[in-house]
N, C-alpha and C positions, 0 to 999 in steps of 0.2 A: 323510562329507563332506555338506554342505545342496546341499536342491534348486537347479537351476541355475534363471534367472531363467523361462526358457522352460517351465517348469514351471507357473507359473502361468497360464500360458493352454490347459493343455490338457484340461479339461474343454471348452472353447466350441472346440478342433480338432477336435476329438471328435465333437462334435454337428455340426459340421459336414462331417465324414467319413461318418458314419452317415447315408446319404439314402437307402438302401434295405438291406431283407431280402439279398437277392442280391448285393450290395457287401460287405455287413457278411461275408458267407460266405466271400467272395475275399479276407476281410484279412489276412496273414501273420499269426502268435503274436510278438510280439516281443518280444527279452529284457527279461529284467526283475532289479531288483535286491534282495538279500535283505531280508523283514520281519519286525517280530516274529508275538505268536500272534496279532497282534486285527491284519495287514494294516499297521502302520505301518511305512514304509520305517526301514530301520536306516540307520546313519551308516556311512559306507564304513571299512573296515578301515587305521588307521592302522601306520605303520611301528612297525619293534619301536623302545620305550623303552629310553631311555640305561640304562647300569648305575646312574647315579645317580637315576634316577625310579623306580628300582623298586616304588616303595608303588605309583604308576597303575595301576587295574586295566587289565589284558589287551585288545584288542580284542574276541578271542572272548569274557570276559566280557559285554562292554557288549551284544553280541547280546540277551542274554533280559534285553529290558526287557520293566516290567510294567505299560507306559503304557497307557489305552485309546483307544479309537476317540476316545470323546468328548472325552479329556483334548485331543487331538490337534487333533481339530476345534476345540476352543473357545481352544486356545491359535492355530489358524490364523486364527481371526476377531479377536483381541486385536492379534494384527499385521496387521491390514488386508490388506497384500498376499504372504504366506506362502501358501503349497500347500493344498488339503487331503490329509486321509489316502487312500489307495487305499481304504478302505472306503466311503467316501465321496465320492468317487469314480465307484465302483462303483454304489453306489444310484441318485446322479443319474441315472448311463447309464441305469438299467436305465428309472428312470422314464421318463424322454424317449421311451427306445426305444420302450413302451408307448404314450407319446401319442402315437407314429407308426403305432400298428397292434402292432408287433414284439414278441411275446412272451418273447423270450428264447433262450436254448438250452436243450437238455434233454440234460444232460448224463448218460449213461449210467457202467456198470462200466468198461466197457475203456476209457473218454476219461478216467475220473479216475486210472485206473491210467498210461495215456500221460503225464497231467499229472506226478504223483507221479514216474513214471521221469526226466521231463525235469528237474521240479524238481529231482531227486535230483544228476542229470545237472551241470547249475549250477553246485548247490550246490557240489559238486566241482573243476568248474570256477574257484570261487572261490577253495576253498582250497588250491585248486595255485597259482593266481597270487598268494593270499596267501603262500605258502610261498617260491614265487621269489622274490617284493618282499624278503621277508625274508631269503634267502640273499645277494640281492642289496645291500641293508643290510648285511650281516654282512662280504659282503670289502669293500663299501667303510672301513666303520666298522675293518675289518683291515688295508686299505691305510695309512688315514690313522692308527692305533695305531703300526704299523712307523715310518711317517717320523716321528713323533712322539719315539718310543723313539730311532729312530739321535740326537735331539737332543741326549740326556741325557752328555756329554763330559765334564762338569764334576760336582763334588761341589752347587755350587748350584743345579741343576738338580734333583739330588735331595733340595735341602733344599727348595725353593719346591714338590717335589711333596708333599712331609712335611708342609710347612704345608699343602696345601692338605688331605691329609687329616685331618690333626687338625681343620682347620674341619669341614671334612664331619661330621665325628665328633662334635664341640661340638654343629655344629646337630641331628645328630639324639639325642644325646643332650637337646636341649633339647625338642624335638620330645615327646620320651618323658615328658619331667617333668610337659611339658603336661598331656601323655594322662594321667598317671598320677594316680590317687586312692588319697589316703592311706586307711591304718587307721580313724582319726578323723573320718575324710570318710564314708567309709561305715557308719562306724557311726551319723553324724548324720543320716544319709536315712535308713537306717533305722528308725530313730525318729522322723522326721517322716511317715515312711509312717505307720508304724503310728498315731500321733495323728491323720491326715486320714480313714484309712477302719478300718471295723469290719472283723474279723474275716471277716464272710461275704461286705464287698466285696471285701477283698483275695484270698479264693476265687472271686469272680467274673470278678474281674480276670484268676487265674491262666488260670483257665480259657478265657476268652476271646484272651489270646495264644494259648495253646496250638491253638486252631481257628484263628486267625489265619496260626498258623504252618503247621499243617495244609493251609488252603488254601491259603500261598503255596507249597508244596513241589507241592500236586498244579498249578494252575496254571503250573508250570515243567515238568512233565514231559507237560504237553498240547500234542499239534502240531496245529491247525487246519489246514483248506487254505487257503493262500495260494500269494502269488507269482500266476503268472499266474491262477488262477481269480478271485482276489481283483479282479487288472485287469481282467478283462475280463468282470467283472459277474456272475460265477456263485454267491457265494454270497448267500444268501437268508436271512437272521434264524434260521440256525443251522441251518435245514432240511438243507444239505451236511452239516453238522459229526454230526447225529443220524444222516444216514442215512452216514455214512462210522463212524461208529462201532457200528451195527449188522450194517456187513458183518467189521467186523474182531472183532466179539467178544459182539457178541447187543443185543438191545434191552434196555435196562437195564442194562449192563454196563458197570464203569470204563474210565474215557476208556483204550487203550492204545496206547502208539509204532510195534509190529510188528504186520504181518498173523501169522497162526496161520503161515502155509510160513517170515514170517522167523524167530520164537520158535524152531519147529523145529530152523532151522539154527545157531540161537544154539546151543538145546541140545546140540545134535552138538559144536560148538565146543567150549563149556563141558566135557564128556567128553574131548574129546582134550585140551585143555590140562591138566587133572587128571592125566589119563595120563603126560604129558610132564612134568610135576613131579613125579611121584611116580618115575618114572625119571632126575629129576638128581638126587633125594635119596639113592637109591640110589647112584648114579655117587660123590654126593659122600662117602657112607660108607665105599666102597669102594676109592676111590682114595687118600686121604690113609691105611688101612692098607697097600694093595699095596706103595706108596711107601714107607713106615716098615720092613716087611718088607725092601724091595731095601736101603735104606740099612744097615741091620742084619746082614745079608748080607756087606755091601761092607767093612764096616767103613770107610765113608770117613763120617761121622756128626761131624761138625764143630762142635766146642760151647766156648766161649772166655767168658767172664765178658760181656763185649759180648751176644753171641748166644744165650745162656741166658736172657736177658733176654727173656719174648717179648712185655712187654707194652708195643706202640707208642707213641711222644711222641703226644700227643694234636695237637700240630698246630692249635692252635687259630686262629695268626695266620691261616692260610691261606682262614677263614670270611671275613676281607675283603676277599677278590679273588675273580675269578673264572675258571674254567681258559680261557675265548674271551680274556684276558687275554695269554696267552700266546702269540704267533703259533706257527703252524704248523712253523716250520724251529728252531725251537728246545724242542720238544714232547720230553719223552723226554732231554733235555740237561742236562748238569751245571746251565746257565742255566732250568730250570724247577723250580718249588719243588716241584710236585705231586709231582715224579717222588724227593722230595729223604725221605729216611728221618726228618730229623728237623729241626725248621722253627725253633724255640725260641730265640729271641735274633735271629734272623735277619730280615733285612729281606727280604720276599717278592714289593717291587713289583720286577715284571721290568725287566731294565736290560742291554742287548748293551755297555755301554761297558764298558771297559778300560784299565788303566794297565801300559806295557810288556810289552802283551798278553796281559795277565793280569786274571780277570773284578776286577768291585767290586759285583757280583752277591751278595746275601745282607749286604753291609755296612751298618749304620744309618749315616744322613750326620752324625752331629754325637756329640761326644765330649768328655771331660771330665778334667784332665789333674791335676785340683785334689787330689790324693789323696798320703799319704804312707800307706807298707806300717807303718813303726813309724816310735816317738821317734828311734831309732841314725842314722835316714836321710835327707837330705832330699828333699821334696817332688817329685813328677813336673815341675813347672814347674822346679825350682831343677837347677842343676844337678851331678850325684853325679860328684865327686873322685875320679877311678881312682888309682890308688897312693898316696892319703892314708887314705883311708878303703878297710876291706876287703871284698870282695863276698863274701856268704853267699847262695850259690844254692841251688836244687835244678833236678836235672834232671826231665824226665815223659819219659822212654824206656820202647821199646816200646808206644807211642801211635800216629803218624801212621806210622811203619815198626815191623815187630815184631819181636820179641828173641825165640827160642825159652824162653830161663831164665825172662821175665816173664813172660811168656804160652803156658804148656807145652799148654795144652789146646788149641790151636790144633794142634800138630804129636804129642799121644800117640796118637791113636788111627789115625794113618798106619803105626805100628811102624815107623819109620825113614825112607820113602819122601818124607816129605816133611819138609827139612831148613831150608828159609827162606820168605822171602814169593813170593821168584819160582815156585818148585816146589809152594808153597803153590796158587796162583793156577793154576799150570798143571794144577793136579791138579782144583781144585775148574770151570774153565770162567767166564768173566767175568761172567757174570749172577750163581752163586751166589757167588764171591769178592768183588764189590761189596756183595753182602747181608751178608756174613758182616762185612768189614772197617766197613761204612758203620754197621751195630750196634754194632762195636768201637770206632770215632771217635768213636760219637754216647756213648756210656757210660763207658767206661775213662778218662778225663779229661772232668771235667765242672766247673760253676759252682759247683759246692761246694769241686771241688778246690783251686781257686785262694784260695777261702776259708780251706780248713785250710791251704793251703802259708802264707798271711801269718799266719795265729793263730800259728802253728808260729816266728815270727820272720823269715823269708826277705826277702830283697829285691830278687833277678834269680832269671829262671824260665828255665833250655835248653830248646828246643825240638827236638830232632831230626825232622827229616824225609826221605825219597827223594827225589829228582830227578823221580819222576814223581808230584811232587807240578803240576809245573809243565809237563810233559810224558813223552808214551813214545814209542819209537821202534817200527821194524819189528820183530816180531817178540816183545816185551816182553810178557809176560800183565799186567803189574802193572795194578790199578783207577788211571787217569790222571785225577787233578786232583780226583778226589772228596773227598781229604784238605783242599786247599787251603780250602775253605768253614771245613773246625774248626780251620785253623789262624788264617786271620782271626778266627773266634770266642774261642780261648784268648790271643790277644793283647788284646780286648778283654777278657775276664775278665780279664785278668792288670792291665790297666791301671785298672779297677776297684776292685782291689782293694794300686794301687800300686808293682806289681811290675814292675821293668825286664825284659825280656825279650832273648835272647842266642840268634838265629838262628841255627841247625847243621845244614848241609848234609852230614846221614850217610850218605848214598847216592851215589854219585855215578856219571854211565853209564858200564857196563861193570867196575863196581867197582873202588878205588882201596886194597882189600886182601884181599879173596878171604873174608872174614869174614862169617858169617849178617847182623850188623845192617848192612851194606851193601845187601842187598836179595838179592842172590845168593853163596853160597858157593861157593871152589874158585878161577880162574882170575883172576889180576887181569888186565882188559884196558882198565885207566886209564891212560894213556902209556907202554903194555905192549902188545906183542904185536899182530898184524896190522891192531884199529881203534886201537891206542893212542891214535896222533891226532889220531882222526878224534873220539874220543870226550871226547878233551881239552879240543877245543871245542868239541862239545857243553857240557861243563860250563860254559869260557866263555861260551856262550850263554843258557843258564840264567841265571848270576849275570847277566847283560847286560837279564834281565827283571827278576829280582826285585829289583837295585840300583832300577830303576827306579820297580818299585812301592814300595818302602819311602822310597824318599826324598820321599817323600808329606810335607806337611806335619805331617798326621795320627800319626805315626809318628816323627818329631823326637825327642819326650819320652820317647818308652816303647822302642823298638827301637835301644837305645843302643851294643846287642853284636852283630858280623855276622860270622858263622863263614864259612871260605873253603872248609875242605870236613876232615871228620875224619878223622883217624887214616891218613892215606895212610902205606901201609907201605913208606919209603924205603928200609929195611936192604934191600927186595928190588926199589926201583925206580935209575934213574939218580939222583942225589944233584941233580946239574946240572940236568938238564931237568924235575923239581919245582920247584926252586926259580927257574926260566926262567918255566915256568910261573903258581907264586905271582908273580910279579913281573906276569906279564901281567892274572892276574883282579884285582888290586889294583890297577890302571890301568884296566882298564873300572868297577869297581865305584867308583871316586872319581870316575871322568869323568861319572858317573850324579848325582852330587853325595850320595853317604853319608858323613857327614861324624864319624860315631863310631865306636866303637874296633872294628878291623879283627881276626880273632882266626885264628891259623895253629896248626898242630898240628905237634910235635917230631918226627912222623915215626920214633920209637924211633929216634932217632941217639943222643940222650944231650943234657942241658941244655950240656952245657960246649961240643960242639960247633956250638952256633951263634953262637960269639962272631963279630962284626965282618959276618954277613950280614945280609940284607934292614935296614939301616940308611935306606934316603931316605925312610919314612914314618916321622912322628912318633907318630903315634896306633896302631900296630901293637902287637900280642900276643900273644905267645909262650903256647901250651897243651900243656901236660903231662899226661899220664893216671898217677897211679899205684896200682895194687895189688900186693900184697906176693902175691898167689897164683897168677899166670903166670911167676913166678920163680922157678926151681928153686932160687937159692942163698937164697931169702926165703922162698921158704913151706917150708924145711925147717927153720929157725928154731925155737925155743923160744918160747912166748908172750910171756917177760918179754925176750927180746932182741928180740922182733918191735915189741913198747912201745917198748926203747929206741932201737931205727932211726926207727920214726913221729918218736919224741921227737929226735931228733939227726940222723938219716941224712938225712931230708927236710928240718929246717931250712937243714942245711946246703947242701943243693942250693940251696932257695931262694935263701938268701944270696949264692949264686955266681952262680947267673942271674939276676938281680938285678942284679949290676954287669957291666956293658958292660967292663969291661977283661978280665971271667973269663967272660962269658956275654952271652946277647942285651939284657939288659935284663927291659921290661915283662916278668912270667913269673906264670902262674896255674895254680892246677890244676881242670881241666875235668872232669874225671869221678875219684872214688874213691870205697870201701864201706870197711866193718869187717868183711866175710868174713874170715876166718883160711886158710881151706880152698880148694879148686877143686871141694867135694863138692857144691854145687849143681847139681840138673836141669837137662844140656843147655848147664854152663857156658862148656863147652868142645864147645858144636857137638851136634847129635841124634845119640845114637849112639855119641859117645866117650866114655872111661872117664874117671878122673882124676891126676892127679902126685900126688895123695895115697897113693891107693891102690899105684899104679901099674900103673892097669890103661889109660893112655891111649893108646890103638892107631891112629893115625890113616892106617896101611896104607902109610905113608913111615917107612922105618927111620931117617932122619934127621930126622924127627918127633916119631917115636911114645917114650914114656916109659912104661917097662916094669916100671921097680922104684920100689920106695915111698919119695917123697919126705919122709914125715913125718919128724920131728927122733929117734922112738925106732921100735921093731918093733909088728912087728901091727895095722899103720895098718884105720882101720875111719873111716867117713863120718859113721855113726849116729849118734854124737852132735852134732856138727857141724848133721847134718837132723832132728832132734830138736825137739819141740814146743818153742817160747821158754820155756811154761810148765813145761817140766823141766827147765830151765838152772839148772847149781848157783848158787851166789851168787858162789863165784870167777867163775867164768864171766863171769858179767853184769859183775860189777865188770871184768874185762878187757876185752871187749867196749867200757864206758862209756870206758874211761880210753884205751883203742886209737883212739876215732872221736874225743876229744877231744883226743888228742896231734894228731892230723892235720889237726883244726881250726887250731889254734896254729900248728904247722908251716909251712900252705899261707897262714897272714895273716902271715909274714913276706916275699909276695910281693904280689899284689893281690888274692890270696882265694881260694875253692875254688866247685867247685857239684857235689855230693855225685848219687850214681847207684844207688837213682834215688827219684822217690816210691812210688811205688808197684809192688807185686808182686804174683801171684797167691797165691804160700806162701811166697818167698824173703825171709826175715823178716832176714837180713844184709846185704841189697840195696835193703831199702825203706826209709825213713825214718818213713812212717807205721805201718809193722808192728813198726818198731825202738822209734820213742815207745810204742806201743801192749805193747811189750814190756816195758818199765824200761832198755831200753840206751841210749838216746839221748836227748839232752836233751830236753827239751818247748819250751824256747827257744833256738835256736840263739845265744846268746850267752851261756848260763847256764852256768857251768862248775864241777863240783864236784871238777876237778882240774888238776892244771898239773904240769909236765914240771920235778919235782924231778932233785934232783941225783943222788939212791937212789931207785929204782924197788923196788918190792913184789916178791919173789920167787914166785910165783905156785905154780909148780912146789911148793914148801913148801908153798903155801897148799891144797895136793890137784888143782891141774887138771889132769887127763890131757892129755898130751902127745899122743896117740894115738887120744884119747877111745874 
């Protein structure tokens, strides 16, 4: 801050205050405010800078200016009526004093040591009230952030903050261009150097910066006495300054900051802190083996393709915010990026707003809808003909909820004990099940995926998720809501890359079939059993948000399919109160205003069974799951009759559910593979055997399957789980013509979406391990076979029946 006006007159109060020896003795020390080394008052310590001034240097900076006495003085005479410096000041007094007689003070050891302490004292004093100004700056500037943020309600709120950081961003990227000097540039100064001086000026030169630089470093590390001695006329044309640095370190000796007693105790310092690092390095050696030891031990040592992974997203957006960004009550929250595993596509400016109470936290405001997946389809703006044209999906299962078959490495090293995600989570403790999952969401499906799903031909993408995607209740281990961030992300990659997307609610609270990819295996307690209905609208509730965020405008083009909830196993619920139920969440989720196709699962009653129900919506969809290997009367089957059921058995259903007089209508198939077997890891649950084998023991005799379902004797898996790359040629050609009868089959309805892309080893289950195989197309529309009238006898052709 500049001197106040009163400032200038106190030299001449001064001299009018000083009328005697004995006066001058009585006159209190009064404070005084910080200077630099030569005595000139510094400018008062401004408040902290905006996040956006950051280039201003610092206050504390601005302290060690390297102005002088004289600079000072002669700049106070150019403005007539400006201050002088306190050195000057000083001198006056002393002079005057003297033509009154008055010689001064003589100031001893223990007064400049007093000085020194009080100065110290101050100084202290300063930077504490520098520090509160600041603290105090910091909640207001966090007051005014918070109401700021509550504003942001609207998606143009966070376009108009988008623009304004891209300006930001322009101007200092302009900024930089300024600054910057090309190649060229500098190679033309130096060549005009070298033409203005010789050789041994330009060694002159060096040299002379080099002292120059020398003496500004030692001149910053000199502390003169100032402050009060300065005011009140003590020092004397350096005479203080010689004899304060003879007590501290001898006559002749460099200028130094500490008396010999402070060095001392620096040193002491310096020793214990050495000490004290050299025992967290220890610590740190020590602990991360002990650690690895207990886990080892435990066998609880949790490693999944996600989590193997140890090397962190760089995280890079997150350099242009700052963590005082983030208020305090949402620090540690799904709503803070810092605390987020992986930042990468995601929008990191903070935002508490919500759409049907659900964050928009991590979403970029503006989107681009301009994109067709291939030539077969049209364009995300146009809009795609459900039962004219056929959907060729894939699903990404065992992503946002896990599958044991997909992701085995998640549940082997439990030996049993841990059977799904819920037991998963309860076994692992919420801190490391978020790590472990948030690894697995950030990797296992990524912006490549969606890439090869569309090279691959695709044009809708299933998304399965939990319920506690959107929330958990009392008692749930599950990680809540951490998913939802990579589901808003895979929708945008998916739209990206042109891909309609088909929403599937596979979790639902209290499970609506007792199935691992529900979230918990064993008891359904979905319109079942003591919370049945309490948990039924729970799920109501659920869809009652996400109808609501997806009816976004944003969301129109691309989220075209809205699953109402999977596989609820009606063979073992009320028939009636499902279908009471689907009635109700298809009245909240239209009252929401979701205005595209509505998708219901058959529930294992049979396609012919839902002739003449759920008829008042138009836009409604019938989903069917089919595989030929939880069928004891199908997977005992021969390979060339398993072909000719794909080939016929499944058309034929289509056909019938298809027409409203024999079946519901709209009819898709939602999930199927080209396994032949149930000999996949974990297909049937951790822990149980298989209907192949017939080792499948599920500890319920009206369960469990004991004898071998395969078509001849001596049923065996091994080939089955057998590398792709040792598949005979029969094989493969069965395999091809198997996934492409099914193709055929399910587009005599409104299409299929194939289960799933990807697998850890289940090379009959992934689509990209099946291309990567030779079994399945490289373009889902490429077909190097069709459903003759005579099928290939396989069985001739050597495939083991029994492998």
């Amino acid at each position: 801050m500049p001197h106040s006006s009163d400032d200038e007159h106190r030299p001449r109060d001064r001299r009018r205050r000083r009328t005697s020896h004995h006066e001058q003795e009585r006159r209190h020390r009064r404070g005084h405010r910080a200077t630099d080394s030569q005595g000139t008052l510094l400018p008062r310590p401004s408040q902290r800078p905006n996040d956006s001034d950051r280039d201003t240097p610092s206050p504390r900076k601005k302290r060690h200016s390297t102005s002088t006495p004289n600079e000072s003085s002669q700049g106070s005479r150019s403005r007539g009526s400006a201050p002088l410096s306190l050195d000057a000041l000083a001198k006056l007094d002393k002079q005057n004093a003297r033509k009154t007689g008055w010689g001064g003070y003589d100031y001893d050891e223990d007064y400049l040591k007093e000085v020194r302490r009080k100065e110290k004292g101050l100084e202290r004093e300063r930077v504490r009230a520098e520090k509160q100004e600041r603290r105090r700056a910091t909640k207001e500037k966090s007051k005014e952030e918070a109401a700021r943020r509550r504003a942001y309600e609207s998606e143009s709120v966070m376009e108009e903050a988008k623009l304004k950081r891209e300006k930001k961003r322009q101007e200092r990227t302009e900024r930089e261009k300024r600054r910057a000097v090309t190649d060229d540039e500098r190679e033309e100064r130096r060549r005009r150097y070298e033409t203005k001086y010789t050789p041994s000026e330009r060694a002159e030169r060096r040299e002379r910066r080099k002292e120059e630089k020398r003496h500004r470093t030692e001149e910053k590390r000199r502390r003169v006495v100032s402050g009060p001695l300065a005011e009140e006329g003590g020092v004397d044309d350096g005479y203080e300054y010689q004899y304060m640095m003879e007590k501290r370190g001898g006559a002749g000796s460099e200028p130094s900051e500490y008396t010999e007693e402070e060095l001392a105790r620096k040193k002491k310092w310096k020793r214990i802190l050495i000490g004290i690092l050299a025992f967290l390095i220890v610590l740190a050696i020590i602990i991360p083996v002990a650690v690895l030891m207990s886990k080892k031990n435990n066998g609880a040592n949790v490693q999944s393709v996600a989590a193997s992974n140890s090397e962190k997203p760089a995280n890079s957006n997150l350099q242009d915010i700052s963590e005082d960004d983030i208020p305090p009550s949402a620090k540690g929250t799904i709503l803070d990026p810092f605390s987020w595993y992986d930042t990468l596509d995601f929008n990191v400016t903070y935002t508490d707003a919500t759409v049907g109470g659900l964050p928009i936290m991590g979403l970029n405001s503006t989107w681009d809808d301009d994109v067709q997946a291939n030539e077969h389809v049209p364009n995300l703006r146009d809009k795609f003909e459900y039962g004219k044209m056929p959907i060729r999906g894939i699903n990404v299962g065992g992503w946002l909820n896990l599958e044991p078959f997909i992701t085995p490495s998640f549940f082997e090293s439990f030996k049993g004990s841990v059977i799904d995600e819920y037991t998963l989570c309860t076994k692992l403790g919420a801190s490391k099940c978020k790590e472990s999952l948030e690894k697995h969401y950030s990797s296992f499906v990524t912006k490549q995926t969606f890439v090869d799903i569309r090279n691959a031909g695709f044009d809708h993408v299933r998304i399965p998720f939990g319920y506690w995607i959107v929330t958990t209740y009392e008692g749930d281990p599950y990680v809540a809501q951490v998913s939802w961030r990579y589901l808003l992300r895979g929708i945008e990659y998916a739209r990206q890359n042109g891909l309609r997307v088909n929403l599937d609610l596979h979790g639902a609270p209290g499970s609506q079939n007792g199935w691992n990819h529900s979230g918990r295996q064993g008891t359904i307690g979905w319109l079942n059993g003591t919370d049945g209905d309490l948990n039924a609208q729970r799920t109501i509730d659920i869809h009652g948000q996400l109808s609501q965020f997806f009816a976004q405008p944003r969301y129109r083009n691309i989220v075209t399919m809205y699953g109402i909830v999977n596989e609820p196993r009606m063979v073992d619920l009320d028939t009636d109160s499902v279908v009471q139920w689907t009635e109700k969440a298809i009245s909240t989720i239209r009252k929401n205003n979701i205005t595209g196709v509505l998708v219901f699962g058959d529930g294992f009653m049979g396609l012919d069974n839902w002739q003449g129900r759920l008829q008042e919506d138009d836009n409604l969809l019938l989903d069917v799951h089919q595989y030929v290997i939880f069928n004891v009367d199908q997977i005992s089957l021969k390979h060339t009759d398993k072909l000719n059921f794909a080939c016929r058995g499944w058309t034929a259903q289509s056909k019938r559910s298809m027409d409203k007089t024999t079946g519901f209508g709209p009819t898709m198939c939602g999930e199927w593979s080209q396994a032949d077997t149930d000999c996949t890891q974990y297909i049937n649950n951790v822990g149980i055997g298989t209907r192949w084998e017939g080792t499948m023991d599920t500890g319920n005799a009206s369960t469990s399957i004991l004898t071998p379902q395969c078509p001849v004797d001596n049923c065996s898996c091994d080939g089955a789980n057998a590398d792709p790359a040792n598949y005979s040629n029969a094989y493969k050609k069965w395999l091809y013509q198997f996934a492409v009868a099914q193709m055929i089959s399910f587009e005599y309805g409104w299409g299929w979406f194939y289960w799933t892309w990807e697998t850890e080893k289940a090379t009959q289950w992934s689509w990209k391990l099946g291309m990567q195989a030779g079994i399945l197309p490289k373009k889902v529309w490429e077909r190097e076979f069709d459903c003759p009238t005579k099928l290939d006898d396989f069985e001739e052709m050597g495939l083991p029946e029994n492998y």
